[in-house]
NUGU-211299 format. One record per residue (C-alpha): x, y, z; residue in one letter; residue number from 1. Coordinates in nm, 3 decimals. Layout:
NUGU-211299
<r px="X" py="Y" pz="Z" r="A" k="NUM"/>
...
//
This chain:
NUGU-211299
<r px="13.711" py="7.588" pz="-9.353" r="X" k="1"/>
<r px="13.796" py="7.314" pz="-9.114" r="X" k="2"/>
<r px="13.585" py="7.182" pz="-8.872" r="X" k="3"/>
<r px="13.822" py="7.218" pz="-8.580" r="X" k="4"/>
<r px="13.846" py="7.605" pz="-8.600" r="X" k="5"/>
<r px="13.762" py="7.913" pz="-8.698" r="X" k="6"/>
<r px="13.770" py="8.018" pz="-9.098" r="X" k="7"/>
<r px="14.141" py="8.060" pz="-9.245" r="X" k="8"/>
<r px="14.231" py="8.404" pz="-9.169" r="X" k="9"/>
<r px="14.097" py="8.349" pz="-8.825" r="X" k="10"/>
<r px="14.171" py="8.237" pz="-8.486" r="X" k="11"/>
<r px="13.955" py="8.159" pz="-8.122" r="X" k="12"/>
<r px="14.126" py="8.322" pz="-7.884" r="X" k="13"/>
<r px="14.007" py="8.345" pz="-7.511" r="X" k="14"/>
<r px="13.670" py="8.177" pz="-7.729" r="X" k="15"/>
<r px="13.593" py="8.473" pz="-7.947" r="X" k="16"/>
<r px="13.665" py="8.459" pz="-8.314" r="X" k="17"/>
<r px="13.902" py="8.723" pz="-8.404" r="X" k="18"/>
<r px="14.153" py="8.827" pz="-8.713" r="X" k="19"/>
<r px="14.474" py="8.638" pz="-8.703" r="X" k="20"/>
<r px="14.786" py="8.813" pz="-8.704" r="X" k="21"/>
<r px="14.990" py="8.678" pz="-8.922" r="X" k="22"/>
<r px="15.051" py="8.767" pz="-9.321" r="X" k="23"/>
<r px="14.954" py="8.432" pz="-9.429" r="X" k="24"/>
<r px="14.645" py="8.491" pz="-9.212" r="X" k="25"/>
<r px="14.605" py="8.865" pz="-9.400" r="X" k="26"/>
<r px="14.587" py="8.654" pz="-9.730" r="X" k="27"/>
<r px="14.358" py="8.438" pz="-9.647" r="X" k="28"/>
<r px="14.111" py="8.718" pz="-9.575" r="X" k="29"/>
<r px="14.210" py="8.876" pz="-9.844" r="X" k="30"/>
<r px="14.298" py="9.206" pz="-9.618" r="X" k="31"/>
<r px="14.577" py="9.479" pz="-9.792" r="X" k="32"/>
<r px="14.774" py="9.679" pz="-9.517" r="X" k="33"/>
<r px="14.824" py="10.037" pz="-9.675" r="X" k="34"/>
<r px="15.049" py="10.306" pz="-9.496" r="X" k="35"/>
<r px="15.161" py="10.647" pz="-9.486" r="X" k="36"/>
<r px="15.437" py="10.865" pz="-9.374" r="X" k="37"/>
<r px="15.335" py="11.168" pz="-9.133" r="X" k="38"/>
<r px="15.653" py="11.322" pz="-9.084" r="X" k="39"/>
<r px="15.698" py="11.656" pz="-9.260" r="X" k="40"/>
<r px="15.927" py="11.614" pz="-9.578" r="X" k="41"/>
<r px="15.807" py="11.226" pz="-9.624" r="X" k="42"/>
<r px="15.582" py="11.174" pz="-9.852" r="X" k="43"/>
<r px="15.599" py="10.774" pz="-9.893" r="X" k="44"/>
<r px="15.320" py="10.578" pz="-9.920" r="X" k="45"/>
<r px="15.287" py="10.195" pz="-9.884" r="X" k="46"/>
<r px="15.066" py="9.915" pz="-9.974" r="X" k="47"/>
<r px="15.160" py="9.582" pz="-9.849" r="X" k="48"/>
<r px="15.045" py="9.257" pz="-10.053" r="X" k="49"/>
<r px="14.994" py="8.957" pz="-9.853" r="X" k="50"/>
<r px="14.965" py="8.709" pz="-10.075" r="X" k="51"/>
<r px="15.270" py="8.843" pz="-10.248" r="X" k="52"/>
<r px="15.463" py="8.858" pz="-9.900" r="X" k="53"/>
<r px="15.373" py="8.495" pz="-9.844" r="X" k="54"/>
<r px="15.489" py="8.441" pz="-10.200" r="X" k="55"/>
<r px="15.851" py="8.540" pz="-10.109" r="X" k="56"/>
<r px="15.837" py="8.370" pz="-9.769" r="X" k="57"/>
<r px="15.722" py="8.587" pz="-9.477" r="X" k="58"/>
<r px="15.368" py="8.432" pz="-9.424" r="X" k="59"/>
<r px="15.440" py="8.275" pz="-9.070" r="X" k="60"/>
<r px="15.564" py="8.615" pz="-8.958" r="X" k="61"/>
<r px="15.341" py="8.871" pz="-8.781" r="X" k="62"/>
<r px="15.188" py="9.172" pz="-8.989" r="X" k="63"/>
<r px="15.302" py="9.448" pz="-8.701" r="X" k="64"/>
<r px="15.709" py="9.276" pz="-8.787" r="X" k="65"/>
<r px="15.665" py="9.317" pz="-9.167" r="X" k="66"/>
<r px="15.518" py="9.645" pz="-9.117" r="X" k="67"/>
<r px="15.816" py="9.763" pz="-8.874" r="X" k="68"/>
<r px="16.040" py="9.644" pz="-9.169" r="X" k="69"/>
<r px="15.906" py="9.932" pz="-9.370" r="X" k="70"/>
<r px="16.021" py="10.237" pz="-9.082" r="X" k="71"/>
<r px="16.304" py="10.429" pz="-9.184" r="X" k="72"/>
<r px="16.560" py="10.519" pz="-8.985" r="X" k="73"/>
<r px="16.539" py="10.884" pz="-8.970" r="X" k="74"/>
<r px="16.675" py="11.061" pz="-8.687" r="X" k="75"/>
<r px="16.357" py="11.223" pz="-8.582" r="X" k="76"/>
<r px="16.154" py="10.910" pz="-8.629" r="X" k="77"/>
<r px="15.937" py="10.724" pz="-8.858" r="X" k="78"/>
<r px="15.628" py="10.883" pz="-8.928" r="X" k="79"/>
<r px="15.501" py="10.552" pz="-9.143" r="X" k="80"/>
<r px="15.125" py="10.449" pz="-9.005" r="X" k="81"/>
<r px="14.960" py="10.203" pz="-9.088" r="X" k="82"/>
<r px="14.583" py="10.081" pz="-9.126" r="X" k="83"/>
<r px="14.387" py="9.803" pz="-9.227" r="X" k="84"/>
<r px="14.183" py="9.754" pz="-9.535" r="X" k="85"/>
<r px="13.852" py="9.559" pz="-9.464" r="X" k="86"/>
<r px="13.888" py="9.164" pz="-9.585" r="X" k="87"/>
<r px="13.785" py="9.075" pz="-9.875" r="X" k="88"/>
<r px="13.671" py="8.773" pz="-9.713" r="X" k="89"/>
<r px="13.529" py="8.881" pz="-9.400" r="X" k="90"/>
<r px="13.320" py="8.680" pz="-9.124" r="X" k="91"/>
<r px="12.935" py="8.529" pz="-9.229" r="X" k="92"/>
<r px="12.675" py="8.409" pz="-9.057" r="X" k="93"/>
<r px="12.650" py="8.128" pz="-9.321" r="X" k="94"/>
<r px="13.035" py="8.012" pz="-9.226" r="X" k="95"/>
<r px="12.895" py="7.864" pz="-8.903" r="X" k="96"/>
<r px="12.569" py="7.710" pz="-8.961" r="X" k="97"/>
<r px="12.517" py="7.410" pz="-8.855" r="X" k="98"/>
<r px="12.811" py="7.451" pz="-8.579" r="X" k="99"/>
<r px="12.714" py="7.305" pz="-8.237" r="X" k="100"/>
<r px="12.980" py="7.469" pz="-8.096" r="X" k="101"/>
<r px="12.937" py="7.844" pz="-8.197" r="X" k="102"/>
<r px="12.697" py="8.146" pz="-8.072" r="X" k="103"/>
<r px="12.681" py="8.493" pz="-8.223" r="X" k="104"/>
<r px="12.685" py="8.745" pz="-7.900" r="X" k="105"/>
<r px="12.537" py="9.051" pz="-7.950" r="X" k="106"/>
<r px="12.678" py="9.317" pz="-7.658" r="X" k="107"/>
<r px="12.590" py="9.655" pz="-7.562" r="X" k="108"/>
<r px="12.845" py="9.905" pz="-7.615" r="X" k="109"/>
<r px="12.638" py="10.150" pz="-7.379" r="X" k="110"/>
<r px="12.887" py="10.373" pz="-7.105" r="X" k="111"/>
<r px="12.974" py="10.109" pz="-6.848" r="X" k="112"/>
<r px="12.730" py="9.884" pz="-6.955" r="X" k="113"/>
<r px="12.812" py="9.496" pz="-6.965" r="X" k="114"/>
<r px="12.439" py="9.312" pz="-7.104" r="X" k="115"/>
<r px="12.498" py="9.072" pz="-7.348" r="X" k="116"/>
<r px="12.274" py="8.817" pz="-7.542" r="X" k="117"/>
<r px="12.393" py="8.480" pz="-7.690" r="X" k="118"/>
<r px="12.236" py="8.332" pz="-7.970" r="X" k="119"/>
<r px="12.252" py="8.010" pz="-8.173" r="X" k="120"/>
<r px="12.341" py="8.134" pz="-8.549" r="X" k="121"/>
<r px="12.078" py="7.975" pz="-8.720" r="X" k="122"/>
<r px="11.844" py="8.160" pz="-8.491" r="X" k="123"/>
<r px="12.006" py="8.476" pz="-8.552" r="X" k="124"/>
<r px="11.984" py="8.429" pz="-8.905" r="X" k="125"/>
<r px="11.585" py="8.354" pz="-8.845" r="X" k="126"/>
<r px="11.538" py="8.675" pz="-8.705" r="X" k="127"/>
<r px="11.728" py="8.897" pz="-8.959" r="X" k="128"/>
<r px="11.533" py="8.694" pz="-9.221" r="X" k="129"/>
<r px="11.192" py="8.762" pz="-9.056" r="X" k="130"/>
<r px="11.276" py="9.126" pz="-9.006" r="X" k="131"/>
<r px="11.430" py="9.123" pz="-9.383" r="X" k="132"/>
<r px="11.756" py="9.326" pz="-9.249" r="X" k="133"/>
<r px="11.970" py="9.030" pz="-9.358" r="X" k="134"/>
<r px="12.028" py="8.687" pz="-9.415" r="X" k="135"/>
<r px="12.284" py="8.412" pz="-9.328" r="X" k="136"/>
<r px="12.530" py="8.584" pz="-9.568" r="X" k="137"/>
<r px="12.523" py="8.893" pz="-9.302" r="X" k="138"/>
<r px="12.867" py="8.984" pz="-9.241" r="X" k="139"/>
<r px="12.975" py="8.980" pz="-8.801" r="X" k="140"/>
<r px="13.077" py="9.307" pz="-8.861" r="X" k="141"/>
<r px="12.715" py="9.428" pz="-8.981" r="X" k="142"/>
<r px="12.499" py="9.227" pz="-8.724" r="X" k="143"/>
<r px="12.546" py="9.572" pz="-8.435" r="X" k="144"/>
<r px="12.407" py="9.833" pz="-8.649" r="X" k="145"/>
<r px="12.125" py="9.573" pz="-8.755" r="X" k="146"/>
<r px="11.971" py="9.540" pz="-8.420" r="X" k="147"/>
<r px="11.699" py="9.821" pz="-8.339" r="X" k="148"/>
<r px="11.623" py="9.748" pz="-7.978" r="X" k="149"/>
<r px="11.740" py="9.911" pz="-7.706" r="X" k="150"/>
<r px="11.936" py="9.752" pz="-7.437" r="X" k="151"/>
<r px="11.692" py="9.676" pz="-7.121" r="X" k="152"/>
<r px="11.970" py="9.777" pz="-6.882" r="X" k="153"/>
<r px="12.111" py="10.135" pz="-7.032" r="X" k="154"/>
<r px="11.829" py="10.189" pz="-7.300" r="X" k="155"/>
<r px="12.083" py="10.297" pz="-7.551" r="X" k="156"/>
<r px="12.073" py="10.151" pz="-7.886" r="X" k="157"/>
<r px="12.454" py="10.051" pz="-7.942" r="X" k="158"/>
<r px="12.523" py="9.684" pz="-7.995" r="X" k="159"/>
<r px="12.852" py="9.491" pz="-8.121" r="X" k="160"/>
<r px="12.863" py="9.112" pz="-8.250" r="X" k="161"/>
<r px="13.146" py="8.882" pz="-8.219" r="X" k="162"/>
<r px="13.115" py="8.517" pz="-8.269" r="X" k="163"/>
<r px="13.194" py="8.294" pz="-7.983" r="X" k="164"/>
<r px="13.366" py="7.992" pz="-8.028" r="X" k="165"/>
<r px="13.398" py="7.679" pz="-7.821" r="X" k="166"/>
<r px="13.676" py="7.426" pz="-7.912" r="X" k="167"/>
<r px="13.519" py="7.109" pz="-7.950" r="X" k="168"/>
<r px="13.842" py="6.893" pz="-7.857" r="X" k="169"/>
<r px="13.837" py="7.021" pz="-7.480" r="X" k="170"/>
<r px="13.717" py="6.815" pz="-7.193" r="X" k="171"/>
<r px="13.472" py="7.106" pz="-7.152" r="X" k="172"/>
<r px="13.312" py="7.021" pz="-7.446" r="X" k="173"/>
<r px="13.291" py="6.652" pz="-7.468" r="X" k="174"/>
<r px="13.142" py="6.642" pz="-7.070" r="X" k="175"/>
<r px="12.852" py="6.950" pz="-7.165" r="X" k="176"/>
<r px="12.852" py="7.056" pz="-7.512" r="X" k="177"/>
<r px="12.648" py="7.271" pz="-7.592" r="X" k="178"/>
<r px="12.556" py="7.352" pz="-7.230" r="X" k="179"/>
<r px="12.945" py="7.520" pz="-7.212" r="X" k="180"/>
<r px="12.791" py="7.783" pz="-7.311" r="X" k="181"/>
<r px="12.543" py="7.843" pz="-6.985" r="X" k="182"/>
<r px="12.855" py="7.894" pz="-6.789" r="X" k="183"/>
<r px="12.914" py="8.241" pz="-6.995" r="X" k="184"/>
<r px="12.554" py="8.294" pz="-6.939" r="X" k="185"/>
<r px="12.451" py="8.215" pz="-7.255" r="X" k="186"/>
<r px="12.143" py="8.039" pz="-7.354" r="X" k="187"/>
//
């Protein structure tokens, strides 16, 4: 991982970590793409390769243009879907410890409701230790369904966890750093 950005597979955009699209990016998390055809007749089924697609060249290009290389052409359209297998290598507490410039936020997924709660990751790892529902190999993905309280605004127990990430090359950072992250009212 470098220690400008995000883990390979993985880009900041708009300062939340989230999956990169492109088929090198797919390898990297080690993430198949599998598909089916839902038109009546069709019975094809695909499973894309990433690492092999990168292999013959198409790594810079975006999954959703190797994937619409796969349609047929039938008159009545393609029925080919796609979906996502989970990475192999998918997002861990313990890829950002020690990261000045990263917060886990925890947000309510409640109707309408917009409460959040930033945390530093190695305090986030404290608590799932303490509680012994995880550790600081936790996968992001995992960290909502871990958290037992209920929100103090809606009272529902519904959270989601992406991990926030502030480039540390910006003017931003280098005038507050680690305050940059008061301004998203973070702690």
């Amino acid at each position: 991982m470098s220690a400008d950005g995000p883990p390979p597979g993985w880009v900041s955009h708009s300062g939340v970590v989230e999956p990169a699209e492109t088929v090198a990016a797919y390898a990297a998390r080690g993430q198949a793409v599998k598909g089916a055809c839902r038109s009546s007749g069709c019975n094809r089924r695909v499973e894309l390769d990433p690492k092999a697609l990168c292999g013959v060249g198409l790594g810079q290009l975006s999954m959703r243009k190797v994937q619409g290389l796969w349609r047929c052409q039938r008159l009545d359209g393609c029925g080919l879907e796609f979906r996502n297998e989970p990475p192999l290598h998918p997002l861990r507490l313990d890829q950002f410890v020690g990261r000045p410039n990263v917060r886990v936020r925890l947000r309510c997924r409640g109707d309408g409701c917009k409460f959040f709660r930033v945390w530093r990751v190695e305090e986030m790892i404290a608590g799932l230790t303490n509680r012994r529902q995880g550790d600081d190999r936790t996968e992001i993905e995992a960290l909502g369904k871990k958290m037992t309280a209920a929100c103090p605004l809606c009272k529902r127990v519904n959270w989601t966890a992406e991990v926030l990430w502030v480039s540390t090359e910006t003017m931003g950072w280098k005038a507050l750093g680690e305050r940059s992250f008061e301004q998203r009212g973070a702690r």
